[in-house]
mmCIF file as gemmi writes it, N, C-alpha and C atoms, coordinates in Angstrom:
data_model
loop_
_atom_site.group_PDB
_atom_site.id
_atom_site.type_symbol
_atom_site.label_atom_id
_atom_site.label_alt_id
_atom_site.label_comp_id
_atom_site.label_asym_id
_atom_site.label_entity_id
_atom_site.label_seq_id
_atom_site.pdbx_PDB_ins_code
_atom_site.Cartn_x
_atom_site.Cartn_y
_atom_site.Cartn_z
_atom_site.occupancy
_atom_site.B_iso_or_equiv
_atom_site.pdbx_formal_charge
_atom_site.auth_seq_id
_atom_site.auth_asym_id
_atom_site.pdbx_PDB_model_num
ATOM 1 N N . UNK Axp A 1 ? 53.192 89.279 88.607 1 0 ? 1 A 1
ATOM 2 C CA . UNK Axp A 1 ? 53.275 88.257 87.585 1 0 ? 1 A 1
ATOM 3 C C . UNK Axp A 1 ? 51.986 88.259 86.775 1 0 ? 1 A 1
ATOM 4 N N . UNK Axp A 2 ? 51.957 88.201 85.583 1 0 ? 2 A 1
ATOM 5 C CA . UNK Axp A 2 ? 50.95 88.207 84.862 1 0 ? 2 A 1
ATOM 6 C C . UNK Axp A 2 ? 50.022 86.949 84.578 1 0 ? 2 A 1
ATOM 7 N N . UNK Axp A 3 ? 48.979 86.354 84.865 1 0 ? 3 A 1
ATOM 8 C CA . UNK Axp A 3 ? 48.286 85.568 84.632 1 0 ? 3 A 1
ATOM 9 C C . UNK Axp A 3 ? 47.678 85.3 83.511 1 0 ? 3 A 1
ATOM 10 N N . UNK Axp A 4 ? 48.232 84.523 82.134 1 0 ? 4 A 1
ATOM 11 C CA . UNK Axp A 4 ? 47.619 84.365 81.253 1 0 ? 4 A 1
ATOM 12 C C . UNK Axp A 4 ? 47.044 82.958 80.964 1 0 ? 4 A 1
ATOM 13 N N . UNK Axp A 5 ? 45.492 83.039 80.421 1 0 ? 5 A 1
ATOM 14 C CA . UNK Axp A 5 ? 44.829 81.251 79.908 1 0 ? 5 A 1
ATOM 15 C C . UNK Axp A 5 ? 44.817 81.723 78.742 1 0 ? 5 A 1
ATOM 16 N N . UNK Axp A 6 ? 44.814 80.401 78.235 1 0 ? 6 A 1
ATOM 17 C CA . UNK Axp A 6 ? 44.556 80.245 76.806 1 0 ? 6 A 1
ATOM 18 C C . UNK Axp A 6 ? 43.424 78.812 76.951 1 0 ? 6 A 1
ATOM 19 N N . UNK Axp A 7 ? 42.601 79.573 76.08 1 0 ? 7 A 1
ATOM 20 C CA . UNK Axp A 7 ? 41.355 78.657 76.116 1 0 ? 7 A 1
ATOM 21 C C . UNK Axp A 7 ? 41.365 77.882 74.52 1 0 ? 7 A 1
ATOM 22 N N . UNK Axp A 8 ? 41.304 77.052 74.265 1 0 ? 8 A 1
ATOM 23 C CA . UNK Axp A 8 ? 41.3 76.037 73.086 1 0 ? 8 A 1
ATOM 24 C C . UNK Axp A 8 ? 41.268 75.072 73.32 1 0 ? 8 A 1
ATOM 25 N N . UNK Axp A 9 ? 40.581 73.492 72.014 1 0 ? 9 A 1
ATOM 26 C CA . UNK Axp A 9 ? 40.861 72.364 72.297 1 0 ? 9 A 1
ATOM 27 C C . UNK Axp A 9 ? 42.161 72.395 72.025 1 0 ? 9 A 1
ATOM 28 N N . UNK Axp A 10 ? 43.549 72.768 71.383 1 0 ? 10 A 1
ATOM 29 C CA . UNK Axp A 10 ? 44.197 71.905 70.704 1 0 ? 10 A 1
ATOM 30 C C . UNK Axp A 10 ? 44.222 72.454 69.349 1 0 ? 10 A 1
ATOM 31 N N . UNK Axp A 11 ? 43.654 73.225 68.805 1 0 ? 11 A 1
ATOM 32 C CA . UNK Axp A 11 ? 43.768 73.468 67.457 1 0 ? 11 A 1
ATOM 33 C C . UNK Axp A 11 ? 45.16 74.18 67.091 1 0 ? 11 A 1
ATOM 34 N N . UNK Axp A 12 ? 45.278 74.37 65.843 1 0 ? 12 A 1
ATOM 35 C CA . UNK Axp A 12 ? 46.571 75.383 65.229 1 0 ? 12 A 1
ATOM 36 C C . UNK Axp A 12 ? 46.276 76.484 66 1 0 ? 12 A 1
ATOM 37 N N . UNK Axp A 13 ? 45.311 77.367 65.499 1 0 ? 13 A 1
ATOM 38 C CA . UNK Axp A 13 ? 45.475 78.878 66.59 1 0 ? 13 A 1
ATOM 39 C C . UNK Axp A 13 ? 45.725 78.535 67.869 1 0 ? 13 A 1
ATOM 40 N N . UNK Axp A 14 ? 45.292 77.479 68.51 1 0 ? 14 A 1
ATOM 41 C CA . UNK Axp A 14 ? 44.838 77.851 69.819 1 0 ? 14 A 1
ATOM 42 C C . UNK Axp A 14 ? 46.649 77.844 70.41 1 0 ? 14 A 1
ATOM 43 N N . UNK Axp A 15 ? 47.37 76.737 69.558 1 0 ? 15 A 1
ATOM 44 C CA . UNK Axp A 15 ? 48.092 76.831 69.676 1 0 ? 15 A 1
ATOM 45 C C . UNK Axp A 15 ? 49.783 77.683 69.525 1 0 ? 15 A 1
ATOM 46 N N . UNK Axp A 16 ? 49.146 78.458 68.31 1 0 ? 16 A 1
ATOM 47 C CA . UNK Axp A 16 ? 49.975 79.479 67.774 1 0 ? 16 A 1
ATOM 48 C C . UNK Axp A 16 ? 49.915 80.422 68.457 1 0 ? 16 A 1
ATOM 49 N N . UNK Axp A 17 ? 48.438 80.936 69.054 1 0 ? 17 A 1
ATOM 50 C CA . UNK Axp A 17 ? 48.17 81.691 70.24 1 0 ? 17 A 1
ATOM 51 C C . UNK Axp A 17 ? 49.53 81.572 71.668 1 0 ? 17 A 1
ATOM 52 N N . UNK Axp A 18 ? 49.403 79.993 72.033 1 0 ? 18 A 1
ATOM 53 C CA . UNK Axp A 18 ? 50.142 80.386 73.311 1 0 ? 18 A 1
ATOM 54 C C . UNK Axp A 18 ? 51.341 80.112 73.279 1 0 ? 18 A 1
ATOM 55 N N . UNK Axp A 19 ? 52.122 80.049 71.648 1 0 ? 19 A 1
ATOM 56 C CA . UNK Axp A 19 ? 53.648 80.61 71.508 1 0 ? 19 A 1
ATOM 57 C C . UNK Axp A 19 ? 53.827 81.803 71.126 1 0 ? 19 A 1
ATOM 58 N N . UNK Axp A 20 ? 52.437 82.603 70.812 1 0 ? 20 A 1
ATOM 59 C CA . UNK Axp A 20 ? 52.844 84.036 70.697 1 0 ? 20 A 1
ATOM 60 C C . UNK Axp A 20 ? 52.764 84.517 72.011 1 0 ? 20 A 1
ATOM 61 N N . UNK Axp A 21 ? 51.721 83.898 73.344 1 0 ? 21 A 1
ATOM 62 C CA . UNK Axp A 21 ? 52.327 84.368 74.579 1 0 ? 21 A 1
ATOM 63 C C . UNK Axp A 21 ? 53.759 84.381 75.14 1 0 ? 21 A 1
ATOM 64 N N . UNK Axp A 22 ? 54.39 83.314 74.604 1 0 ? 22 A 1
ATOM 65 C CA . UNK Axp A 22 ? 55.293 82.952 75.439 1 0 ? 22 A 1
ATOM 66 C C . UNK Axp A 22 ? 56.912 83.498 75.166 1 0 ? 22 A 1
ATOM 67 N N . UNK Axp A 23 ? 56.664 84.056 73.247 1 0 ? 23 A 1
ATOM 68 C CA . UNK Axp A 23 ? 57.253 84.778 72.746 1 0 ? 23 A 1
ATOM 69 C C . UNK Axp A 23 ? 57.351 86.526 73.124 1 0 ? 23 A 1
ATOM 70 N N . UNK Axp A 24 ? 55.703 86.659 73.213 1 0 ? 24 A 1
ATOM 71 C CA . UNK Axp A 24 ? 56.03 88.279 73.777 1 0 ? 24 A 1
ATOM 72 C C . UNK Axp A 24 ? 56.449 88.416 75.291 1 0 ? 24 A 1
ATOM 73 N N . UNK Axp A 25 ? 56.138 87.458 76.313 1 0 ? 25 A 1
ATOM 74 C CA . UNK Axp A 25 ? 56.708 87.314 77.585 1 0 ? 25 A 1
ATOM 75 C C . UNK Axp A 25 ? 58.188 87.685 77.531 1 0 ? 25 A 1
ATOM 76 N N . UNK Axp A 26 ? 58.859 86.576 76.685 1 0 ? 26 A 1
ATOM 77 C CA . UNK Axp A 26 ? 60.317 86.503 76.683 1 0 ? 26 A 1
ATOM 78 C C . UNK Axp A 26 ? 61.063 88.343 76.06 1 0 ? 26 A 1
ATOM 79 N N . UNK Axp A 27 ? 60.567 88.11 74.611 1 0 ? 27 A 1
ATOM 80 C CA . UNK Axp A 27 ? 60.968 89.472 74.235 1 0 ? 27 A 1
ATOM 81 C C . UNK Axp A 27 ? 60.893 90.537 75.054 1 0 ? 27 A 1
ATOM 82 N N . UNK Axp A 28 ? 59.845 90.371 75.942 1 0 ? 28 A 1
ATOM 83 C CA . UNK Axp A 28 ? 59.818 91.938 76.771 1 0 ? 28 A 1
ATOM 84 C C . UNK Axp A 28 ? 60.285 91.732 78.242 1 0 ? 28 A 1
ATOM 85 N N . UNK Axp A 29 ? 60.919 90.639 78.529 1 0 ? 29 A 1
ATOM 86 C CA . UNK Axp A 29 ? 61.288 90.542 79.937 1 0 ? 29 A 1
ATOM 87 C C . UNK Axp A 29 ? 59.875 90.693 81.061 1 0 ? 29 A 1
ATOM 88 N N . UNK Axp A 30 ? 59.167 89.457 80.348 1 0 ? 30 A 1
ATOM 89 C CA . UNK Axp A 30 ? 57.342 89.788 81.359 1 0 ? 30 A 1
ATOM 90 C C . UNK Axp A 30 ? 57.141 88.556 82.089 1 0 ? 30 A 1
ATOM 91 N N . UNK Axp A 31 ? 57.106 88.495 83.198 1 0 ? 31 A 1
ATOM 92 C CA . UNK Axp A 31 ? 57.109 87.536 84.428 1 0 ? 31 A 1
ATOM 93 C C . UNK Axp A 31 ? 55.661 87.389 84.407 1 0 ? 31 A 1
ATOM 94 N N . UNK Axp A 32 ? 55.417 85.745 83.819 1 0 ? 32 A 1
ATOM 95 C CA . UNK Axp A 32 ? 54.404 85.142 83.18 1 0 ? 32 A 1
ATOM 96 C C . UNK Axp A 32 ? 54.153 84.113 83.495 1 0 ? 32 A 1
ATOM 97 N N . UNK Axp A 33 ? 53.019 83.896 84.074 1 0 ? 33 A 1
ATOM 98 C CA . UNK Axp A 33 ? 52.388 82.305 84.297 1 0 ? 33 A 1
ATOM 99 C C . UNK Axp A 33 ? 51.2 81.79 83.629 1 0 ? 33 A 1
ATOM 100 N N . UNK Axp A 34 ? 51.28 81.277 82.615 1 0 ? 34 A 1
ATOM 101 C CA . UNK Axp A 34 ? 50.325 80.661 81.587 1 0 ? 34 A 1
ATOM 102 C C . UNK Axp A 34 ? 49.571 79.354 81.855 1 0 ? 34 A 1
ATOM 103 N N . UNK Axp A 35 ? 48.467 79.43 81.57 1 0 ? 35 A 1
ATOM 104 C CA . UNK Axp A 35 ? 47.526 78.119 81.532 1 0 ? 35 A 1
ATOM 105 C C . UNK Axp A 35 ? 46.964 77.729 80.915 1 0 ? 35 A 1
ATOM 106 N N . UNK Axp A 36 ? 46.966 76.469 80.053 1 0 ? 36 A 1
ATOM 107 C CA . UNK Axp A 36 ? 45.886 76.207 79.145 1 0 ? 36 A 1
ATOM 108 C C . UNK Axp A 36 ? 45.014 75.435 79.325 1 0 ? 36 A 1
ATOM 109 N N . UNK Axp A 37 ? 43.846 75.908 79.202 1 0 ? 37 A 1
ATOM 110 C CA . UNK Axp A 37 ? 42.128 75.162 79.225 1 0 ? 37 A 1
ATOM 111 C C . UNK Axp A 37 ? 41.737 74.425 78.206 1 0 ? 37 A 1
ATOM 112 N N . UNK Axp A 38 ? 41.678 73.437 77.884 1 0 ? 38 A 1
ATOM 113 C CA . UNK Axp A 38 ? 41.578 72.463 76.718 1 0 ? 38 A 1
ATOM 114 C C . UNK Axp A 38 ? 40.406 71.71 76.91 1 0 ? 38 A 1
ATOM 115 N N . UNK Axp A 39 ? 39.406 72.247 77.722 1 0 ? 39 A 1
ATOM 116 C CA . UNK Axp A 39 ? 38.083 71.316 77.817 1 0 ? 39 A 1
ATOM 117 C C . UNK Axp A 39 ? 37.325 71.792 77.761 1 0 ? 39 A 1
ATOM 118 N N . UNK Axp A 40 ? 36.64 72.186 76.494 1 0 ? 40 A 1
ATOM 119 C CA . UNK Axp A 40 ? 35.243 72.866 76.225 1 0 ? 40 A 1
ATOM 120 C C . UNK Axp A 40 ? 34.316 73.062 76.836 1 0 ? 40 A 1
ATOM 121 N N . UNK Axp A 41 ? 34.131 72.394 77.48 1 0 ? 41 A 1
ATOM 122 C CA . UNK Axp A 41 ? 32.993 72.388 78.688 1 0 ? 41 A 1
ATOM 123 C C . UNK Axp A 41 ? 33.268 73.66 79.7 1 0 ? 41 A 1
ATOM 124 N N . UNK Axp A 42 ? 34.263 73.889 79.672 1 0 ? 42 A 1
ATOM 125 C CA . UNK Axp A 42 ? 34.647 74.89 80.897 1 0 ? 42 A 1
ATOM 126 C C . UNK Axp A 42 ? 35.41 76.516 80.056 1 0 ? 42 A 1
ATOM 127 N N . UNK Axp A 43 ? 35.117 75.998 79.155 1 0 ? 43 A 1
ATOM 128 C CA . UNK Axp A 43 ? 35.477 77.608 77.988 1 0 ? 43 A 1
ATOM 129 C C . UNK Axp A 43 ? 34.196 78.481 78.505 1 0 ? 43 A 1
ATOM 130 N N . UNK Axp A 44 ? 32.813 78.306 78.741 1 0 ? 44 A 1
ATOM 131 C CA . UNK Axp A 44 ? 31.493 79.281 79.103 1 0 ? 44 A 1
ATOM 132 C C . UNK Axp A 44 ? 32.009 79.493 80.275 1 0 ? 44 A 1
ATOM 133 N N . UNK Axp A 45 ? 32.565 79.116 81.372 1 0 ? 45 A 1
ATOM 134 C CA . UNK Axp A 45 ? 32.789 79.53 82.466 1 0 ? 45 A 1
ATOM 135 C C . UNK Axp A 45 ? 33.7 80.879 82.467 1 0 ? 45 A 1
ATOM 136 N N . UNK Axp A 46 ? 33.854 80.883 81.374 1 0 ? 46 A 1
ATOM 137 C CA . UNK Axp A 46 ? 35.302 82.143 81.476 1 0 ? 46 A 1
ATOM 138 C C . UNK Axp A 46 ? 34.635 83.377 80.295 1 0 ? 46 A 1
ATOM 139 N N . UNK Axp A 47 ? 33.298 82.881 80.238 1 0 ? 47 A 1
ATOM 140 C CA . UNK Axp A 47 ? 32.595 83.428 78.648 1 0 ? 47 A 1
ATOM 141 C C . UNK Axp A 47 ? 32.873 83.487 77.577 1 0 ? 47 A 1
ATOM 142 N N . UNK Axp A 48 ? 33.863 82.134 77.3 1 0 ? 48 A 1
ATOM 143 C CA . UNK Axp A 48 ? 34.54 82.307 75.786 1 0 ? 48 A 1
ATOM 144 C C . UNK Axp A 48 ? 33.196 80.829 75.012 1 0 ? 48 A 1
ATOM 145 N N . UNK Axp A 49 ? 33.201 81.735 73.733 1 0 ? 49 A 1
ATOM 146 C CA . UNK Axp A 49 ? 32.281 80.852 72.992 1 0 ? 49 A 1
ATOM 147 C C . UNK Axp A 49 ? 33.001 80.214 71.486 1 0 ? 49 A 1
ATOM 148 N N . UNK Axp A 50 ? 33.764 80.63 71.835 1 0 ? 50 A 1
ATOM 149 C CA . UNK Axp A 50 ? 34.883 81.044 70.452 1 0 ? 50 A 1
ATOM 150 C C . UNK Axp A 50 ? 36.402 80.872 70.258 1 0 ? 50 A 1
ATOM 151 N N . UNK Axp A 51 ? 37.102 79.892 70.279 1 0 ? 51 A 1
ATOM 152 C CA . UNK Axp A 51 ? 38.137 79.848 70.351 1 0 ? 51 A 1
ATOM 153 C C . UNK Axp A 51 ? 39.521 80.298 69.114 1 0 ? 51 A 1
ATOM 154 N N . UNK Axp A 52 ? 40.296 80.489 69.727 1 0 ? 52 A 1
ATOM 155 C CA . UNK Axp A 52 ? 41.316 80.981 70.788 1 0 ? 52 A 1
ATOM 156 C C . UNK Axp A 52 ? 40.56 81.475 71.492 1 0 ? 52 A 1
ATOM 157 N N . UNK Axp A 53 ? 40.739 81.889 73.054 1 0 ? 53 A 1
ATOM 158 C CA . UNK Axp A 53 ? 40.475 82.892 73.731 1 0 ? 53 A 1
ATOM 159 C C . UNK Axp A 53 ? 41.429 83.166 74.707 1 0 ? 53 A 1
ATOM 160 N N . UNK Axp A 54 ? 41.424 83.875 75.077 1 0 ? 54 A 1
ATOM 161 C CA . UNK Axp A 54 ? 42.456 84.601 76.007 1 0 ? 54 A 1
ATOM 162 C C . UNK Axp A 54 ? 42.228 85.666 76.998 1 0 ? 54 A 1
ATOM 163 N N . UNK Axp A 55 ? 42.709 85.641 77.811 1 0 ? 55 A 1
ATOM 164 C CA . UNK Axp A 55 ? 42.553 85.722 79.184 1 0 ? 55 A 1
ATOM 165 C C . UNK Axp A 55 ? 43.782 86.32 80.043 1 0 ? 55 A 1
ATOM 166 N N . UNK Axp A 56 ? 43.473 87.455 80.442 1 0 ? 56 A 1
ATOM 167 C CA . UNK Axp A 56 ? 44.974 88.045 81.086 1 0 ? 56 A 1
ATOM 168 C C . UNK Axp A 56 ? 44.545 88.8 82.339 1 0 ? 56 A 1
ATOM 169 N N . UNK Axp A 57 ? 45.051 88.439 83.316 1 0 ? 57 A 1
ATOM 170 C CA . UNK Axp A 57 ? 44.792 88.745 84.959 1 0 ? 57 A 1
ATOM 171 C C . UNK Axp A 57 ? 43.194 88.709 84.847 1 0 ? 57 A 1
ATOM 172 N N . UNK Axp A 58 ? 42.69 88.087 84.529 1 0 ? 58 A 1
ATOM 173 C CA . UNK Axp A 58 ? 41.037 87.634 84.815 1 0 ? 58 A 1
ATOM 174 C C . UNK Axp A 58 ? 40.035 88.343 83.935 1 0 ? 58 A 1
ATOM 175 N N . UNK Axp A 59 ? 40.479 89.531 82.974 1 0 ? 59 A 1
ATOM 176 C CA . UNK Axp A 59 ? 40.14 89.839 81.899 1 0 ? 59 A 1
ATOM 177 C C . UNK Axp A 59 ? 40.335 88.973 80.799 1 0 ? 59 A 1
ATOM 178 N N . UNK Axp A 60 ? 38.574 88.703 79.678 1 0 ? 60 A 1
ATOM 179 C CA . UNK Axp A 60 ? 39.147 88.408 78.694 1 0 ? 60 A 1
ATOM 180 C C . UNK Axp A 60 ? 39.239 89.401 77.822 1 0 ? 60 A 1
ATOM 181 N N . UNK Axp A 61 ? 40.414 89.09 76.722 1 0 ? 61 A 1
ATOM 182 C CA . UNK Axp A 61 ? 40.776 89.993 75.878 1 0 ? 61 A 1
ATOM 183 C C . UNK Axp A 61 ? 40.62 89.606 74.441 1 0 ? 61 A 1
ATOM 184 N N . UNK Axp A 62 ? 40.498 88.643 74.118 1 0 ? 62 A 1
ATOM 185 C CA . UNK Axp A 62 ? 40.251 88.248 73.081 1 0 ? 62 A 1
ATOM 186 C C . UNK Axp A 62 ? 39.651 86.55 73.077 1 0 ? 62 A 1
ATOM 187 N N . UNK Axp A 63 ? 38.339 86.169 71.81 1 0 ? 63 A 1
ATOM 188 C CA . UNK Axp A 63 ? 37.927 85.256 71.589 1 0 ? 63 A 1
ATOM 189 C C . UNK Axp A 63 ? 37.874 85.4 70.016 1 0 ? 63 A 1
ATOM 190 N N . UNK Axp A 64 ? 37.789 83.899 69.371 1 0 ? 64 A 1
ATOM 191 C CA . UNK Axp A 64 ? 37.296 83.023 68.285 1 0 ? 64 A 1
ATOM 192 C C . UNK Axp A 64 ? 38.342 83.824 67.037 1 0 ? 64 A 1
ATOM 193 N N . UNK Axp A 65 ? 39.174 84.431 67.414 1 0 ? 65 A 1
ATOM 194 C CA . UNK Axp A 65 ? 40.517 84.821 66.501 1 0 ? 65 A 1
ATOM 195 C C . UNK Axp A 65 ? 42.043 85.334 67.129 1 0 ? 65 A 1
ATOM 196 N N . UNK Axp A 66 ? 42.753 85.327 66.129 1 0 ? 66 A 1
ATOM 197 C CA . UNK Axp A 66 ? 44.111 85.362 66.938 1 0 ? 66 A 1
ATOM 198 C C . UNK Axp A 66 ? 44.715 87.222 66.268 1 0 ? 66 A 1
ATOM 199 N N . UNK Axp A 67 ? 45.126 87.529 67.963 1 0 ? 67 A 1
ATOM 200 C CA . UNK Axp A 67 ? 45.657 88.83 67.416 1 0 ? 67 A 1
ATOM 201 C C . UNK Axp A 67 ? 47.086 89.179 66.837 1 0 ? 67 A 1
ATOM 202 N N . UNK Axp A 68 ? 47.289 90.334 66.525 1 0 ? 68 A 1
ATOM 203 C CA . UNK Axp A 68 ? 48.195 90.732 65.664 1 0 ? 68 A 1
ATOM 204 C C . UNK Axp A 68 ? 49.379 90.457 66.739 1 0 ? 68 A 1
ATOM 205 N N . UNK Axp A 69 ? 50.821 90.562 66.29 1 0 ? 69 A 1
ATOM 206 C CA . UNK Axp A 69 ? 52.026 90.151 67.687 1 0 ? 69 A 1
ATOM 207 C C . UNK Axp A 69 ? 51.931 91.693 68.524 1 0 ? 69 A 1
ATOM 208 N N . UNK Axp A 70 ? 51.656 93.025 67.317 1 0 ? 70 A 1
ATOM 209 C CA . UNK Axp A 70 ? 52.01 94.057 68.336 1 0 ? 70 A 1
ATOM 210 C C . UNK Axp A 70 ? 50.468 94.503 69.335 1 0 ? 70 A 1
ATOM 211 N N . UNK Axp A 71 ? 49.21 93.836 68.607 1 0 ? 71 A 1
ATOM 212 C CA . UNK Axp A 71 ? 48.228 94.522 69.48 1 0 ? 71 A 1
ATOM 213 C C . UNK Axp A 71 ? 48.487 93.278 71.131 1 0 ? 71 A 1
ATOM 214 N N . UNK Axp A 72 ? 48.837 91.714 71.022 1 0 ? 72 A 1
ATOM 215 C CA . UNK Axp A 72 ? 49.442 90.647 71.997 1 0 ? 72 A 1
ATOM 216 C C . UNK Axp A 72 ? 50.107 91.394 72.846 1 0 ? 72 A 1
ATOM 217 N N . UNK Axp A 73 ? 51.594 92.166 72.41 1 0 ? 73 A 1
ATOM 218 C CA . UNK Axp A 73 ? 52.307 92.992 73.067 1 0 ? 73 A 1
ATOM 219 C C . UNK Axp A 73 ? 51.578 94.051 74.025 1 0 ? 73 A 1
ATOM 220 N N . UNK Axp A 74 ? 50.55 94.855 72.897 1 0 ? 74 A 1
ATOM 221 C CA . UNK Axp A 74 ? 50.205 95.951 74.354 1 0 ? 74 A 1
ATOM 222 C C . UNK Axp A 74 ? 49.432 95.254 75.045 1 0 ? 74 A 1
ATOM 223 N N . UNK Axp A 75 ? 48.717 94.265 74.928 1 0 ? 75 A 1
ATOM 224 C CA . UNK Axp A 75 ? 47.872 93.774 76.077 1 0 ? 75 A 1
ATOM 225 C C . UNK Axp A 75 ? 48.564 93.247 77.046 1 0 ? 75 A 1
ATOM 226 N N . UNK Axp A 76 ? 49.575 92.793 77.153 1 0 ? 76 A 1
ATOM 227 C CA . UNK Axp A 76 ? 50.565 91.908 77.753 1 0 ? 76 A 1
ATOM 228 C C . UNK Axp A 76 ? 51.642 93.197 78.375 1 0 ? 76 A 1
ATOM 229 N N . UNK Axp A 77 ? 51.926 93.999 78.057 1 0 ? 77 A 1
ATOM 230 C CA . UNK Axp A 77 ? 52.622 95.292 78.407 1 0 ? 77 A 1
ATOM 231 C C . UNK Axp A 77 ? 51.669 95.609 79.466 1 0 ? 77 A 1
ATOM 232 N N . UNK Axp A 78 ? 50.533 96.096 78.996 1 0 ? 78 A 1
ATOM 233 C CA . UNK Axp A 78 ? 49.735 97.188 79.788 1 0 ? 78 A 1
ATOM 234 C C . UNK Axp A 78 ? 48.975 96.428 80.911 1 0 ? 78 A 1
ATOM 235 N N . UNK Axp A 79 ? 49.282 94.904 80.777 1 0 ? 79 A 1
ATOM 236 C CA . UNK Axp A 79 ? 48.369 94.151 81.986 1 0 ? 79 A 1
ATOM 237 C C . UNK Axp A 79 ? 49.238 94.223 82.901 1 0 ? 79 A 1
ATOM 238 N N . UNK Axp A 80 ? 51.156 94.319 82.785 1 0 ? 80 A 1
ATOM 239 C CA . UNK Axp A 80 ? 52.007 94.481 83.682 1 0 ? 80 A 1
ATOM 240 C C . UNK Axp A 80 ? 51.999 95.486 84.246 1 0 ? 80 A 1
ATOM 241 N N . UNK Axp A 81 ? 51.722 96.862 83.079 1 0 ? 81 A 1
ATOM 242 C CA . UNK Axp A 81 ? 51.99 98.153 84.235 1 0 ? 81 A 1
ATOM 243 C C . UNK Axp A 81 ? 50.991 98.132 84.709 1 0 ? 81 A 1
ATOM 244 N N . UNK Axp A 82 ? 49.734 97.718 84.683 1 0 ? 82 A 1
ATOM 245 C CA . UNK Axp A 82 ? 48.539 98.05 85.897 1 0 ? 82 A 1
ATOM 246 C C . UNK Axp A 82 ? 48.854 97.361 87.451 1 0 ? 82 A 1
ATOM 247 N N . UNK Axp A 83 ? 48.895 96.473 86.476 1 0 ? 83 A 1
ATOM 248 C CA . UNK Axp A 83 ? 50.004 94.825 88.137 1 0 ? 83 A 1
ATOM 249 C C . UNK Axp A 83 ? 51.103 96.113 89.117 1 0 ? 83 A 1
ATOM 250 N N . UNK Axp A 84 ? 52.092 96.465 88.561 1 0 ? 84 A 1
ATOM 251 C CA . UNK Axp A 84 ? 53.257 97.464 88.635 1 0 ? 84 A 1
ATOM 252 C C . UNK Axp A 84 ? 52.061 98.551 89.155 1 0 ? 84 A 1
ATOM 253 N N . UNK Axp A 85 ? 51.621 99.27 88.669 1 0 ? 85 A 1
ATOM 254 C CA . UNK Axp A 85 ? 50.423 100.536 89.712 1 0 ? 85 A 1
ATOM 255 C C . UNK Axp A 85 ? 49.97 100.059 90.758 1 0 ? 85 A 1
ATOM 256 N N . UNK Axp A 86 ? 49.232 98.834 90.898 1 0 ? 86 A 1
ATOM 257 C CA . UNK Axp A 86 ? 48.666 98.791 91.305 1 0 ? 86 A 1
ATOM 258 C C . UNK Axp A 86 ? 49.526 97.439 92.892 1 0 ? 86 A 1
ATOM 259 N N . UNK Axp A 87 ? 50.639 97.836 93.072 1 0 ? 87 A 1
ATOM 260 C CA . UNK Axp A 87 ? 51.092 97.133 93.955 1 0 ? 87 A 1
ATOM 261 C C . UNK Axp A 87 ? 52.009 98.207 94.285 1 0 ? 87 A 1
ATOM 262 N N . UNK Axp A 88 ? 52.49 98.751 94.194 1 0 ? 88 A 1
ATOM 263 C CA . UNK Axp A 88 ? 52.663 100.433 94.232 1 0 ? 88 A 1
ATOM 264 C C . UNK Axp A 88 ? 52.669 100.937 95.753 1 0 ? 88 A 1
């Protein structure tokens, strides 16, 4: 299962962010458990300085902008097949 945070107060991206997670989950058939961090105080703990940020199996992958749907996709693809290798 893929572990994704989304780090934001609340803003438009932060939020557009975690319906584009939840959109590429669905489209690709990706067994997904999402979390969102909404308390600034605890965004440095994860080293985000910059919001959106994002966060997938304990990698971050992106901060302080929102990515394209297909570069979302391979990150979200390729965090499954490592999961998938690596339980193997």
């Amino acid at each position: 299962m893929l572990k994704v945070i989304v780090l934001g107060p609340g803003c438009h991206n932060c939020l557009l962010l975690e319906r584009m997670c939840y959109d590429v989950a669905a489209e690709n058939n990706l067994d997904m458990q999402l979390e969102k961090v909404t308390d600034w105080r605890k965004f440095a703990d994860y080293g985000i300085m910059f919001t959106p940020g994002l966060i997938i199996n304990g990698k971050v992958v992106l901060s302080g902008k929102l990515p394209t749907k297909n570069t979302l996709t391979h990150w979200m693809l390729e965090a499954a097949r490592q999961l998938k290798n690596s339980n193997v």
